[in-house]
N, C-alpha and C positions, 0 to 999 in steps of 0.2 A: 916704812913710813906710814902715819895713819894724820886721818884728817876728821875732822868733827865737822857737822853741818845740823845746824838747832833747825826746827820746822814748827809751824802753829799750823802746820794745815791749807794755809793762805797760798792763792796763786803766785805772790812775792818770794815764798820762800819754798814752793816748787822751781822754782826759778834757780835759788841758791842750791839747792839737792841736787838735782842737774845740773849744775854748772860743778860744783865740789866732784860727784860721780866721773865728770867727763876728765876734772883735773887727778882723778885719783885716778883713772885709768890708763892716763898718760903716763905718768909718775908710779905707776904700780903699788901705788899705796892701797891700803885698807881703810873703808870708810864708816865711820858710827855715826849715825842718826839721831837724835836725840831731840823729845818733848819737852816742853816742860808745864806740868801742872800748875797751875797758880799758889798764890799764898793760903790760900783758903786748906788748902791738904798737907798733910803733915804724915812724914817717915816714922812708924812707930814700931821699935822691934824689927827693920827691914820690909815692915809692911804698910803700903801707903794706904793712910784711913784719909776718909772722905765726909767728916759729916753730913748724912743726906742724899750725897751726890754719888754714890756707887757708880753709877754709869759711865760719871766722867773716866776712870780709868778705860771702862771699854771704849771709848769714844777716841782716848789719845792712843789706843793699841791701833784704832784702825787708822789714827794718824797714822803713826810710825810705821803700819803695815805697807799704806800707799808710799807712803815717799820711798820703803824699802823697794819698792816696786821701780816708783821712777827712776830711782836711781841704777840700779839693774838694768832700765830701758835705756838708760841716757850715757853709760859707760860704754865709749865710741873704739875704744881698743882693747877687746877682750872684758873676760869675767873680771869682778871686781869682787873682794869680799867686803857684805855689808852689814853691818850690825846696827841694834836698836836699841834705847838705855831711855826709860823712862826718868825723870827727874822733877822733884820738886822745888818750890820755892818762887824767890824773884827772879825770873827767866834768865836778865842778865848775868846776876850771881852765880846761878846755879851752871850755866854753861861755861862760864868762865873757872869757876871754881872744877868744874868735872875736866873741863880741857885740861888743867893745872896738875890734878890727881891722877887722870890717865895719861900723860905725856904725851897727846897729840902735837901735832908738826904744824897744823894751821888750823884756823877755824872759818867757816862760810858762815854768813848767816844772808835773811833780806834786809832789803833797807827798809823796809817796814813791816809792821805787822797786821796781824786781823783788825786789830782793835785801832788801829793808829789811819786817820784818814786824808793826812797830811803828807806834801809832796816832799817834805825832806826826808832825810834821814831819821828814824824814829827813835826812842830811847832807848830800847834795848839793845841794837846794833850800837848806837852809839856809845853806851857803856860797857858793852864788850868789845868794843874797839879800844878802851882808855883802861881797861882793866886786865884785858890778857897778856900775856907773858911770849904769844906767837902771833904770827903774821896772822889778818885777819882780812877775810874778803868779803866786800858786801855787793852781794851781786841787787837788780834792779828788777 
């Protein structure tokens, strides 16, 4: 079994990486981590270019470094294996569509994001809720 959990970095969606971790640890699944770069970066030849913005890669590595970490902390029955998959694009698409190509079993996400300051459910959650193909969890 494997499960996807998207991160921005945000205490919201430390929340979701800890919660996916604890559900993959139960279930003995394998968990991937997954960024996503904004629209501004683009996949060229398998190499993400950044006009300007070099950094931002290093910046979503140490995303995905930490949540690899939380996650590893937050897996409450045993080791878990976890992996990391940088992506680009519109966040919702891109995780939706990576869930699709890599056959995961469910997807975690928060109910909101960095950018979103509102108490509901935010748009990226909510479009990869209406857009994926597996059960989708939005933790809080």
């Amino acid at each position: 079994m494997r499960y996807l959990v998207a991160t921005d970095g945000s205490t919201v969606s430390d929340a979701a990486v800890e919660h996916a971790a604890r559900e993959a640890s139960v279930w003995d699944a394998d968990l991937e981590v997954v960024h996503v770069l904004t629209p501004e970066t683009k996949l060229v030849d398998g190499d993400i270019v950044l006009p300007g913005e070099e950094s931002a890669v290093d910046h979503a590595d140490e995303i995905l470094d930490a949540a690899a970490e939380t996650a590893a902390a937050a897996a409450e029955h045993g080791d878990i294996a976890v992996d990391t998959e940088l992506l680009t694009g519109r966040p919702a698409e891109a995780i939706t569509t990576y869930a699709e190509n890599a056959g995961v079993d469910a997807v975690f996400v928060g109910h909101r994001g960095r950018s979103e300051r509102r108490r509901r459910v935010g748009s990226v959650a909510k479009t990869v809720i209406d857009k994926a193909s597996v059960p989708v969890t939005v933790t809080r």
